[in-house]
C-alpha positions in Angstrom: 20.5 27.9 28.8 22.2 25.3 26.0 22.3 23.1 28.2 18.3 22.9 29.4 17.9 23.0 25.7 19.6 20.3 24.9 17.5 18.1 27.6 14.6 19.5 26.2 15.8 17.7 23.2 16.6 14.7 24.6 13.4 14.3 25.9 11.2 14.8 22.8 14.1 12.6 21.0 13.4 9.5 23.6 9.3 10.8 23.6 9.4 10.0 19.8 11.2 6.6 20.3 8.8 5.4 22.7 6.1 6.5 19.8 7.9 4.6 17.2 8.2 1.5 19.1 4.4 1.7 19.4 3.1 2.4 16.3 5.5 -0.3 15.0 4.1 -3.0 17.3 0.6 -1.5 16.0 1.3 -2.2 12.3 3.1 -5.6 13.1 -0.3 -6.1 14.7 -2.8 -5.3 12.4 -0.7 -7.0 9.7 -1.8 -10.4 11.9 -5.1 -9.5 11.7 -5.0 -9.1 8.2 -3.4 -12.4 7.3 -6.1 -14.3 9.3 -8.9 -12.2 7.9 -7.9 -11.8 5.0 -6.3 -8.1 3.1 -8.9 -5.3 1.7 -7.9 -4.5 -1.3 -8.0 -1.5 -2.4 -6.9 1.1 -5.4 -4.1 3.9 -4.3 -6.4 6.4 -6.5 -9.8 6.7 -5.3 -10.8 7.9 -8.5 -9.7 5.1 -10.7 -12.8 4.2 -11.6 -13.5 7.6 -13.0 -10.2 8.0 -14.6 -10.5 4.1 -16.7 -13.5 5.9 -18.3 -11.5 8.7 -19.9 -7.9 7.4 -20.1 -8.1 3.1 -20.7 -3.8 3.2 -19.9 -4.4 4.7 -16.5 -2.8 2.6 -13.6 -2.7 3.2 -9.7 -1.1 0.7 -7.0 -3.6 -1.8 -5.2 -2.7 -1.9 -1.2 -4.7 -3.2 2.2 -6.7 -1.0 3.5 -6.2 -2.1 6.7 -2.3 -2.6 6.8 -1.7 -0.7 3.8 0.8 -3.5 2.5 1.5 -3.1 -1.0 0.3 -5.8 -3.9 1.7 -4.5 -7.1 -0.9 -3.3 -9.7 -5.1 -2.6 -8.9 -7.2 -4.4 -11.6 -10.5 -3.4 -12.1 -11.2 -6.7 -14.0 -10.1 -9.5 -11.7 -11.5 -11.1 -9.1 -9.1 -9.9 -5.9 -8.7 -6.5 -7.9 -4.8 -7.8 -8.3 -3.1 -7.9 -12.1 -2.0 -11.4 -12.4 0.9 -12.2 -15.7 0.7 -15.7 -16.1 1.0 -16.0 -20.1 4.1 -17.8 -20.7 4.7 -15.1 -23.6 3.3 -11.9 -22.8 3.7 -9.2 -19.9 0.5 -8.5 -19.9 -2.5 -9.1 -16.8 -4.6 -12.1 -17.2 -7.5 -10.2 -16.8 -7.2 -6.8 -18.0 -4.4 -6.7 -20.5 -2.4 -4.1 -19.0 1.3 -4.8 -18.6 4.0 -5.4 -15.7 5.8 -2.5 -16.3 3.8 0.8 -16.2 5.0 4.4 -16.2 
């Protein structure tokens, strides 16, 4: 009984493997595609928009879409929806003041 058990284990063990191996060639794929084409940006909180309104210091995480590869901080001011910080002095985005480090 332990014993057809443990095989039973084996096999979904060596089943999830095979499904690992896949997905990661998947991902390694449509990470190609979007380096050609080009990443969708996107915000981590679909509601950002909404949020800005009430609450000007809210933040969320900007990844692809497509790849969901993380870029650092969503803007809603800047052209690629990316905070830039390229004031020699401050911390702060170019384009929508907020800074680097965010709670």
């Amino acid at each position: 009984m332990i014993e057809l058990l443990c095989e039973d284990i084996k096999g979904e063990v060596e089943r999830l493997r095979k499904e690992i191996t896949r997905l990661q060639f998947e991902l390694v794929y449509l990470r190609q595609g979007c380096k050609a084409q080009g990443h969708q940006i996107v915000p981590r909180d679909e509601d950002i928009e909404e949020k800005l309104k009430v609450d000007i210091w809210e933040s969320t995480g900007a990844y692809c879409e497509c790849c969901l590869e993380y870029f650092g901080w969503w803007c809603p001011k800047s052209p690629d929806h990316l905070c830039h910080y390229s004031k020699a002095l401050y911390d702060e985005c170019d384009y929508c003041g907020m800074p680097n480090e965010r709670k």
